[in-house]
C-alpha positions as CSV (number, residue, x, y, z in Angstrom):
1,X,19.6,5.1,30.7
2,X,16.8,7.3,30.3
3,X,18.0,9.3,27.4
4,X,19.2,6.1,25.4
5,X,15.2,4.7,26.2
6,X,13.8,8.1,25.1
7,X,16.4,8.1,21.5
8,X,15.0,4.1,20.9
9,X,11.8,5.1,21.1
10,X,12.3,8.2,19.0
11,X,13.6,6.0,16.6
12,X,10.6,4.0,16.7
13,X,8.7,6.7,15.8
14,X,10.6,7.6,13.4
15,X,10.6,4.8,11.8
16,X,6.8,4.0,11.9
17,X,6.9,7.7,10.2
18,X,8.7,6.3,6.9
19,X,6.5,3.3,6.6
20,X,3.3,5.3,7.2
21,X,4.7,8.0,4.7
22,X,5.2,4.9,2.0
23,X,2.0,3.8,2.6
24,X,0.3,7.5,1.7
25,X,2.0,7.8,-1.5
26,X,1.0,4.6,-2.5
27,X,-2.1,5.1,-1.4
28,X,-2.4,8.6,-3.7
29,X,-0.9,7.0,-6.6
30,X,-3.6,4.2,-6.7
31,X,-6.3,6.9,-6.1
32,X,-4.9,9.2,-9.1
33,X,-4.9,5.7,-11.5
34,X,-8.3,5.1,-10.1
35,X,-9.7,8.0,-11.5
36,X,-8.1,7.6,-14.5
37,X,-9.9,4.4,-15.4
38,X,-13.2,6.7,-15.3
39,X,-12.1,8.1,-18.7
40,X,-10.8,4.6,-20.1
41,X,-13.9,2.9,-20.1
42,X,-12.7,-0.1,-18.3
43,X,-15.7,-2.6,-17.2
44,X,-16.1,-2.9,-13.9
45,X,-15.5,-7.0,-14.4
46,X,-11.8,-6.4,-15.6
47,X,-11.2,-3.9,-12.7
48,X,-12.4,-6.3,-10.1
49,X,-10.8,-9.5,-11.5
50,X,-7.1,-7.0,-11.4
51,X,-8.0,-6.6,-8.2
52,X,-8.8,-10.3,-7.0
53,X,-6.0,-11.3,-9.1
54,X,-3.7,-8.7,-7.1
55,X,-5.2,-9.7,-3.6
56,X,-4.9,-14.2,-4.8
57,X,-1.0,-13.3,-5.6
58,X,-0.6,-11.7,-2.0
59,X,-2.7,-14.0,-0.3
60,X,0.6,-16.5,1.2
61,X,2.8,-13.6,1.6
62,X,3.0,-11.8,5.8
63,X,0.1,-10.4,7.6
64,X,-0.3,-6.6,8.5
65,X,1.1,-3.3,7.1
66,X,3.4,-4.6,5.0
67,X,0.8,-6.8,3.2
68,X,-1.5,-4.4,2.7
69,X,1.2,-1.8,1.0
70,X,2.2,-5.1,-0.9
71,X,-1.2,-5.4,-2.3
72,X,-1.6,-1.8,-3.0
73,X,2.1,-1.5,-5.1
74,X,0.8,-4.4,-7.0
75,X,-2.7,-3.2,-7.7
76,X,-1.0,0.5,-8.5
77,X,1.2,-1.7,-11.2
78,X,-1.7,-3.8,-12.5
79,X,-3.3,-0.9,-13.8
């Protein structure tokens, strides 16, 4: 019993792992296109509205982790 408590748990972690994994390359790829815009000369007007527009579509979708990485993909496809 203890070794089948100690494997759930491991694949808990495991699993929390993966997610937070997802979560740091989207998190670099929306960095890297960040920077980008610096040399596209795109007003500071259009990047916010992208970003309202982004955070407005994912407003009625779950709360948490997932919501925030839902925001992110979108945001990393908006620009």
């Amino acid at each position: 019993e203890s070794a089948e408590r100690l494997l759930a748990e491991l694949q808990l972690v495991e699993a929390e792992r993966v997610r937070l994994s997802l979560v740091e390359e989207t998190l670099v790829d929306v960095v890297t296109l960040l920077r980008q815009l610096r040399s596209r000369n795109i007003s500071n007007r259009v990047l916010g509205r992208t970003l309202l527009d982004c955070l407005d579509s994912c407003k009625d979708s779950q709360q948490g982790p997932n919501q925030a990485l839902e925001i992110l993909n979108r945001f990393g496809l908006e620009l």
